[in-house]
N, C-alpha and C positions, 0 to 999 in steps of 0.2 A: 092441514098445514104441511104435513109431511110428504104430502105425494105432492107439492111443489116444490118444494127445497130438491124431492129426489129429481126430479125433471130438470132443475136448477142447473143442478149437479150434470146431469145427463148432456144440457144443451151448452153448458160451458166449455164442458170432455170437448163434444161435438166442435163447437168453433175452434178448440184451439189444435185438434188435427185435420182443421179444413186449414188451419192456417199454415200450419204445419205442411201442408201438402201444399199449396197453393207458392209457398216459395219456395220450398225445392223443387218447384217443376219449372218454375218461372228463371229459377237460378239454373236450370238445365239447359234450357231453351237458350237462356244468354250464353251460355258457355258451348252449347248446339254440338258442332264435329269437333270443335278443339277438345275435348272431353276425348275420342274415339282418339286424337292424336296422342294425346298424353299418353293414353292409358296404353297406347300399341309401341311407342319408342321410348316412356320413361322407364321400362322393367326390365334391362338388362341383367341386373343381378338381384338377389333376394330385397338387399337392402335399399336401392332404387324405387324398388315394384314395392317395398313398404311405404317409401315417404310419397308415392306416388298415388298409392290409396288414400293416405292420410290426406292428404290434399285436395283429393278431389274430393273423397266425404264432406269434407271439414269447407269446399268450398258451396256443396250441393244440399249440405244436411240433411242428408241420408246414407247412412250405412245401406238401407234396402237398396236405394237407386245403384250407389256404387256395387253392391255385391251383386245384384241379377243382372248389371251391365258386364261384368268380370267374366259371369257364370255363361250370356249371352257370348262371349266375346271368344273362352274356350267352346262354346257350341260351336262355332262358327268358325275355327281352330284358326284365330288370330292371337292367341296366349295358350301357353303352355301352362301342365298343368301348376310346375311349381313357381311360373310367375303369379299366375292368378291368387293359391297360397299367400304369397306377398304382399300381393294387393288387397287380398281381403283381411290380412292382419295389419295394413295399414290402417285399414276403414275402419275397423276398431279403437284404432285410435282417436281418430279424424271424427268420431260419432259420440266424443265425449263431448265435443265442445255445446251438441245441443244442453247436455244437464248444465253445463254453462248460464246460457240462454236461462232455462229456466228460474235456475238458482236466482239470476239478476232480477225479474219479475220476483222472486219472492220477498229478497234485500232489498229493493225500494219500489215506491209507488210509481208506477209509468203510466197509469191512466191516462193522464193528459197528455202525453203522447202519442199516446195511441188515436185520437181525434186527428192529430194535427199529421200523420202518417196516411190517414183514412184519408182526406180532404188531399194531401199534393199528390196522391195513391191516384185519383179519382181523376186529377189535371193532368198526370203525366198518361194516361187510358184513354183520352180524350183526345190525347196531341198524337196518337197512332205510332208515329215514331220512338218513345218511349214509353210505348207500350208495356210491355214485359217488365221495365223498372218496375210503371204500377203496379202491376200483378205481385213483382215481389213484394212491396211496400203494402197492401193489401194484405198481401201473407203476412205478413210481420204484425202488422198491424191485429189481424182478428186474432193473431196466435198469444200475443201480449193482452187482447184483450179476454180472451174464452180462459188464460191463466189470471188475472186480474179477478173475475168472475170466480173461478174456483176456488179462489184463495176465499174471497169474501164469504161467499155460500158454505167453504169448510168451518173461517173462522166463528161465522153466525152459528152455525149448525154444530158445535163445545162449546160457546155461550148459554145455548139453548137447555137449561137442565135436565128434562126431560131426556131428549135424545142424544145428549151425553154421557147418561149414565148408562144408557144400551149400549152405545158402542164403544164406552169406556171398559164394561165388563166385558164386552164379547172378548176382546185383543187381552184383555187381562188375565183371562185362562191361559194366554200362551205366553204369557210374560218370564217364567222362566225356562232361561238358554238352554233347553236339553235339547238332546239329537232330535227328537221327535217334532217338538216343535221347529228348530231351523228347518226341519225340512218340509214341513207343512208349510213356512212361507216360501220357503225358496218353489217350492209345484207352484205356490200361488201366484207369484212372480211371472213362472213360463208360462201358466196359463193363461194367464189375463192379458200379458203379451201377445200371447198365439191368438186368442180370441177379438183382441182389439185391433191386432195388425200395424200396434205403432206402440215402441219400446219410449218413444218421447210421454205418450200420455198417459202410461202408470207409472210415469218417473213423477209426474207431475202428481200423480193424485199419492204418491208413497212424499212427497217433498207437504204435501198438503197435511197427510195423518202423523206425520213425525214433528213438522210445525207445532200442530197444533198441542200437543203432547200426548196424546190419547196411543199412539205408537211407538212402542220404545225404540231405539237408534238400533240396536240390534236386530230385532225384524225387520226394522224398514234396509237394513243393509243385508240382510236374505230376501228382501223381495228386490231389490238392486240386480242381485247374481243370477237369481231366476228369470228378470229381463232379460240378461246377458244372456241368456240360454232361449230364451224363447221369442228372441228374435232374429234367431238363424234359423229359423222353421218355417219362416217365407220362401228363403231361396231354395230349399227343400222341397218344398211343394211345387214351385215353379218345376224344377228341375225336373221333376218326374216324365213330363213330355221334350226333356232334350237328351240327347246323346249321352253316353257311357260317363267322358273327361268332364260332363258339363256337372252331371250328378256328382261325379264326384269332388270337384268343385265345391259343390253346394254341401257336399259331408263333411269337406274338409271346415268349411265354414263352423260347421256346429259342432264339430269335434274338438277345435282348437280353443273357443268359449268353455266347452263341456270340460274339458282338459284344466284349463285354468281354473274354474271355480273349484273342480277336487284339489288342487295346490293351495286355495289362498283359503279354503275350507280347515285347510291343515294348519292355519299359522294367523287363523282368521284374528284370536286374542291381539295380537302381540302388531299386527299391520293396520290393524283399526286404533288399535290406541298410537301408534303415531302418527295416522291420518287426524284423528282427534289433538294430538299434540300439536301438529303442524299449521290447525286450523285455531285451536286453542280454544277448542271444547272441552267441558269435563263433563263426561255421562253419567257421572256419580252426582250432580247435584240433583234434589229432588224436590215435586213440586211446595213450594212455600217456603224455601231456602233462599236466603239473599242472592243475588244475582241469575234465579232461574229464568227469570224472562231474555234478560238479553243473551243468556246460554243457548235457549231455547231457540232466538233468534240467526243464529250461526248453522242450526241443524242441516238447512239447504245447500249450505258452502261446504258441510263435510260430507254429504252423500256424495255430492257433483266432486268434491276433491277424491273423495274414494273410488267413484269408478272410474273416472281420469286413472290414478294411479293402478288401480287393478287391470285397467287394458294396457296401461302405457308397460307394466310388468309385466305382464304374459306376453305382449307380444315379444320384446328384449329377451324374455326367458326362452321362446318357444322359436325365435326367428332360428335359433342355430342348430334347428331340428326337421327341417323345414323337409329336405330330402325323406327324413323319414317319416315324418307326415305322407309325404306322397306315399310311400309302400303303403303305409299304413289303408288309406283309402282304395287304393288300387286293388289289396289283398279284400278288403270289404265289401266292391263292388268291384265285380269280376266284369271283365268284358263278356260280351254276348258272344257266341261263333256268329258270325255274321249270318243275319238267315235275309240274305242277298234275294231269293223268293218271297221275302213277306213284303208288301206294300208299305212302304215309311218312308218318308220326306227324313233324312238323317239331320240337315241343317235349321229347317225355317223350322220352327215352335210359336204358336199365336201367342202363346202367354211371357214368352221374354219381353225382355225393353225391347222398346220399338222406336229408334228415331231413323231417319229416312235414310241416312250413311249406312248404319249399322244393315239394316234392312239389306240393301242391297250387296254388300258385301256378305249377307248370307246366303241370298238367292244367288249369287253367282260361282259359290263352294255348292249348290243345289245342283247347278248346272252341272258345274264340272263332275259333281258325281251321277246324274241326268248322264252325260257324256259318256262315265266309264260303262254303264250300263247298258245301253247302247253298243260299246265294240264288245264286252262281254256276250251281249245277245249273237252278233254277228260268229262270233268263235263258235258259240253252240252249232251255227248252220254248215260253217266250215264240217264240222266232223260229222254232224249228222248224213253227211255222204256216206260216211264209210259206218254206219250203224244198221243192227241188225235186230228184227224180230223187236223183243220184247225193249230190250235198251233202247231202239230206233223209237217205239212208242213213247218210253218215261222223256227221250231230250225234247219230243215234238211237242209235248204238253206243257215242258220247261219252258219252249219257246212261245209256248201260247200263253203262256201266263207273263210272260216277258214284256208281250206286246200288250195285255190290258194294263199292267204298271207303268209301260212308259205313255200309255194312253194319261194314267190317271196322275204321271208325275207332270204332265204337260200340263192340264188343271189345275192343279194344283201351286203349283210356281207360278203360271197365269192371273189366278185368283189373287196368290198374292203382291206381283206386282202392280196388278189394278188396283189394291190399296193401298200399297207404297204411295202411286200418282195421285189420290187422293189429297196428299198432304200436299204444302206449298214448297213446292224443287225449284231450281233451278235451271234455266236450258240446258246446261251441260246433263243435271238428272235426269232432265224427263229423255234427253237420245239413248242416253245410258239403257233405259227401262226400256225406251223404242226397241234398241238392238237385239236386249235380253229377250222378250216377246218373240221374236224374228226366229234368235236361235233356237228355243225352246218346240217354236212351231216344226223347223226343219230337223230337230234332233227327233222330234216325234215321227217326222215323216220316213227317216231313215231305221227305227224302231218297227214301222208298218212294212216299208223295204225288207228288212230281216224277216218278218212273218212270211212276206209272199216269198221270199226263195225256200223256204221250210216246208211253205205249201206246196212248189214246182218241186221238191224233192221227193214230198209225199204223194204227190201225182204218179210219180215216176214209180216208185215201191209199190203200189196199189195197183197200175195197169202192168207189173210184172216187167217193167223196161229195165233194159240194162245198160249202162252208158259202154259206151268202148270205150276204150282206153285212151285213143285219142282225145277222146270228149273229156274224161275224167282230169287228162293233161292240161287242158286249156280252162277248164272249171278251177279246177287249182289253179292255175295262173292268176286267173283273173281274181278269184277270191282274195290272192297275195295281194296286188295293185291295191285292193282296198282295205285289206290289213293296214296295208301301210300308210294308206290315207286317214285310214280311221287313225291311224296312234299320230300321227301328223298334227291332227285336229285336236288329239288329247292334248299334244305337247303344247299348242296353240290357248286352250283354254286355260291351263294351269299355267302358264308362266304369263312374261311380261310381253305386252301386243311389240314393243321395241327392239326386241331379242329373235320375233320370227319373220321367217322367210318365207312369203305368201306365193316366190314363185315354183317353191317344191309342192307345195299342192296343186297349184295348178300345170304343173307339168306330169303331174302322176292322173289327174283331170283326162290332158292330153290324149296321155296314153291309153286310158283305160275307152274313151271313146275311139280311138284308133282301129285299139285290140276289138273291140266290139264290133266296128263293121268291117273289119278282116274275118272273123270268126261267122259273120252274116253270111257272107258271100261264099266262104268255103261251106256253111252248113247246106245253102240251096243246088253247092255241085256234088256235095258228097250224097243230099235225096235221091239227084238224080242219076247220079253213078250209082244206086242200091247199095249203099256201106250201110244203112241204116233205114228205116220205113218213118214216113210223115209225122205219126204219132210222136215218138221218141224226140227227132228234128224238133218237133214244136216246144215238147219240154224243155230240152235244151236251152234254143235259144230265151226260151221266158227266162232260164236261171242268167244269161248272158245279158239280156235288156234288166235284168232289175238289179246286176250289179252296177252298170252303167248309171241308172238312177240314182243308186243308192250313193256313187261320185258324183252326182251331181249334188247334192241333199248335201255331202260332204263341204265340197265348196261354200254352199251359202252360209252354212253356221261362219263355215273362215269369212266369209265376206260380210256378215252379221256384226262377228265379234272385229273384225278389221276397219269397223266403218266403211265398207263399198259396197255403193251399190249395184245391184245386179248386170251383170254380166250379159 
C-alpha cells in the first residue's frame, strides 16, 4: 500500500510542475517580444528595473524564466549589469505570487474547477487561434489539479496510523529550534530545490507537511529560506557557458537571496511572529487544544504571507546597495584577459532562453564581434611585413589560427541561425536571418583573404625576396584603403543601418580597385625595365589582388547588412 501512496505522491509533484511549466511558457509565448521590450526600456533606473521584474515574473510565473531571460539579456549586452540586479530583485518579488496560487488550492476545494478549465482548455486548442490561451488554461488546470492530488494523498497519508507515526517521529527529532537543526532544514530546502528545479513544488509539498501538522511552522519556514536559496542555482548553472557580466548576473542572483536569509536569520523570532500576527495564527496552540484545526488551517496563508514579506524586505532593504552589489560580484568573478586566441562564440550560449528576438539579437553582437576579429586578423598582416626571424614565425601561426576560428565562428553562428528559422518568424525575420547568413559567409571569406596575404608574405621571406621600397610604399598604401574599409564596415555593423553612409564604402571600393590596376600596369613595366625579377613581381602583385578581394568581401557584408543586392 505504501509504494502506491509514495507513486501518488511522486505523480501529483509530477503534474503540478507539468502545469506549472505549461503556463508559464504558454503565458511567455502570449507575451512573445513585448517581454524583450519591457525588459530593454522599462530599467532606466534601479527602481524601474525592480518594478519591471516584478511584473514580468508575477506576469510569466517564473522567477526562472525571468532571471535567465535578464542573465541572457546581459549575455547579449542589452542590460547592464546593475540593471539586470534590478530586475532580478524585482522577480523576487513578482515569484511570491506563485505561493499565492498555492496557498488558494490549499484554502479551498477547486477540483471542480479544475474539469471545467480542462474541457474550455481543450475548445479553445481546437479553435487554433486561441491556442496558447488553451495551453495556459491547461497549465492551470493540471497545476490545481496535481496540488488537489497532493493535498488529498498527504492528508490520507496522517490519517493513516501507521505511516504517521513514521513520519511524525522522524521531523520530531528536529522539533526543537537549535542552530543545528534550522540549518538541516534550511540545506533541505536548497537541496530539494536544486534537485527538483522548481521552488513552486517544495513550496507545495512544505504547505502539505505543515498542513498536515506532522511539520512544525518553524521548519517549514527554514525550508521556505532554503528555497529561496536554492532556486538561484538554475541561473548559475546556466550561466557557466555565457560571458563574464552574464555569470555574474547570475551570482548576483544568489547572493542577494544568500544575503537576505542571513538578515532575516538574525530577527527570524520577532518577523515570524508578526507574520503570524498579521495572519492571526498562534503557533503556540497544540494538537487537541480548542481551535487547533482551524489554526492549523491558516498555516498556507502564513508560509505564502511570509515569503511575500521576506522578498518584498530584502529587496526594499538591499535595492539601495545595489552599486555595491555590483563590486561585490565583479570583485568575485574577475574578468578573464581576453584569450582573443582561444575559439568561443562570446554571445550565443544553447542553454540560455531562447525566443526568436532575443536569438537574433545575439547572433548579430556574434557578428559584430565575428567582424572585430576579422580587422584584428587583417592588422596582424599589416605588421607581419615588417617582422623578423623568430617573431615573423609566432604572428604567421597567430594568423593561422585566426583563419580556422573564423572558419569555425562561421559554423557556428550558421548552425545557429538554421535553428532560429526552425521556429515560426515572421518575413521581416526570416530576411533578417537571410542577410545574417550572407554576412557571416563574406566575413569568412575576408578571414581566408587575411590568410592568403600572410601566406604571399611568407612566400616572399622563404624565397629570400626583398620588396623595394617602392613596393613596400604602395603595400602600405594599399593595406591603409582597407584599414579603412574594414573600420567603415565595423562602424556599419555596430550602429544604426539609418546613421551610415554606404557611399564611403563604396568609394574607398573605388579606389582601391583603381589603385590596383595602376599598381598592375606599373609592376609589368617595372619586370621589364629590370627594378625587380618575375618571382618577386608575382608575389607582389598576389599581395595587391588579394587586397582588392579582400574590398570586395568588404562591400558585400555593407550590402548584406544594408539590404542590397549585389552589385
Amino acid at each position: 500500500m505504501t509504494i502506491w501512496i509514495f507513486f501518488k505522491l511522486l505523480g501529483s509533484l509530477a503534474l503540478l510542475m507539468f502545469g506549472m511549466k505549461s503556463m508559464s511558457e504558454s503565458l511567455q509565448k502570449m507575451a512573445g517580444s513585448q517581454l524583450r521590450h519591457v525588459l530593454g526600456t522599462m530599467t532606466h533606473n534601479r527602481f524601474t528595473g525592480m518594478l519591471t521584474g516584478m511584473f514580468v515574473t508575477a506576469a510569466v510565473q517564473s522567477s526562472t524564466a525571468t532571471t535567465l531571460m535578464t542573465v541572457s539579456f546581459v549575455n547579449a549586452g542589452l542590460l547592464t549589469l546593475v540593471q539586470a540586479i534590478s530586475v532580478i530583485m524585482g522577480a523576487h518579488i513578482g515569484t511570491t505570487v506563485t505561493a499565492w496560487i498555492m496557498s488558494l488550492g490549499f484554502s479551498f476545494d477547486i477540483a471542480n474547477f479544475v474539469y471545467i478549465a480542462f474541457f474550455i482548455g481543450i475548445l479553445l486548442i481546437y479553435m487554433k487561434k486561441r491556442r496558447l490561451i488553451g495551453d495556459f488554461l491547461f497549465g492551470v488546470a493540471f497545476l490545481f489539479l496535481g496540488l488537489t492530488t497532493l493535498k488529498e494523498t498527504g492528508f490520507g497519508i496522517v490519517q493513516d496510523p501507521e505511516t504517521s507515526q513514521i513520519i511524525s517521529s522522524f521531523f520530531a527529532q528536529f522539533n526543537d529550534a537549535s542552530f543545528w537543526n534550522s540549518l538541516f532544514f534550511l540545506l533541505m530546502g536548497t537541496i530539494l530545490t536544486l534537485c527538483v528545479q522548481s521552488s513552486a513544488a517544495i513550496m507545495a509539498i512544505t504547505m502539505i507537511l505543515c498542513s498536515t501538522g506532522v511539520l512544525h511552522i518553524d521548519q517549514g519556514i527554514m525550508l521556505v529560506l532554503g528555497e529561496n536559496i536554492g532556486t538561484t542555482i538554475t541561473s548559475n548553472i546556466v550561466a557557466l557557458s555565457a560571458n563574464t557580466q552574464a555569470r555574474r548576473a547570475a551570482f548576483a542572483h544568489m547572493s542577494i537571496n544568500v544575503l537576505g536569509v542571513c538578515w532575516v536569520l538574525a530577527v527570524l523570532p520577532w518577523f515570524l511572529a508578526a507574520v503570524c500576527n498579521m495572519v492571526g495564527f498562534d503557533k503556540d496552540i497544540l494538537p487537541g487544544q480548542p481551535g487547533y484545526t482551524e489554526n492549523l488551517a491558516r498555516i498556507s496563508v502564513v508560509l505564502a504571507t511570509f515569503h511575500s514579506a521576506f522578498n518584498i524586505s530584502n529587496t526594499f532593504l538591499l535595492i539601495w546597495f545595489v552599486p555595491y552589489i555590483e563590486k561585490f560580484v565583479c570583485y568575485v568573478i574577475k574578468a578573464k584577459a581576453e584569450e582573443e586566441d582561444e575559439f568561443r562564440l562570446q554571445f550565443i550560449s544553447g542553454g540560455l532562453l531562447e525566443t526568436p528576438e532575443l536569438s537574433l539579437l545575439e547572433a548579430e553582437k556574434e557578428i559584430q564581434n565575428f567582424a572585430k576579429r576579422v580587422h584584428r586578423m587583417f592588422t596582424f598582416c599589416k605588421d607581419l611585413v615588417n617582422e623578423k626571424d623568430e617573431s615573423f614565425n609566432k604572428l604567421f601561426s597567430r594568423i593561422e589560427k585566426y583563419e580556422s576560428i573564423s572558419d569555425n565562428m562561421e559554423l557556428q553562428i550558421g548552425r545557429y541561425l538554421n535553428q532560429i528559422s526552425d521556429a515560426h518568424l515572421s518575413p521581416e525575420t526570416k530576411g533578417k536571418i537571410r542577410a545574417m547568413l550572407r554576412e557571416i559567409s563574406e566575413l569568412e571569406s575576408i578571414g581566408d583573404s587575411c590568410y592568403n596575404l600572410a601566406r604571399a608574405i611568407n612566400r616572399g621571406k622563404v624565397s629570400k625576396e626583398q620588396f623595394t621600397e617602392e613596393q613596400q610604399r604602395h603595400i602600405y598604401q594599399m593595406f591603409e584603403l582597407n584599414d579603412e574599409s574594414l573600420s567603415l564596415m565595423n562602424q556599419m555593423l555596430n550602429g544604426r543601418k539609418a546613421d551610415f553612409d554606404t557611399n564611403k564604402s563604396y568609394n574607398l571600393e573605388h579606389e582601391i580597385n583603381h589603385y590596383r590596376d595602376q599598381l598592375k600596369s606599373q609592376n609589368i613595366n617595372d619586370i621589364d625595365n629590370h627594378q625587380y625579377d618575375y618571382t618577386l613581381g608575382t608575389i607582389y602583385m598576389d599581395i595587391i589582388n588579394e587586397c582588392e578581394k579582400l574590398g570586395d568581401y568588404v562591400i558585400n557584408v555593407v550590402e548584406a547588412r544594408m539590404g542590397i543586392k549585389h552589385h
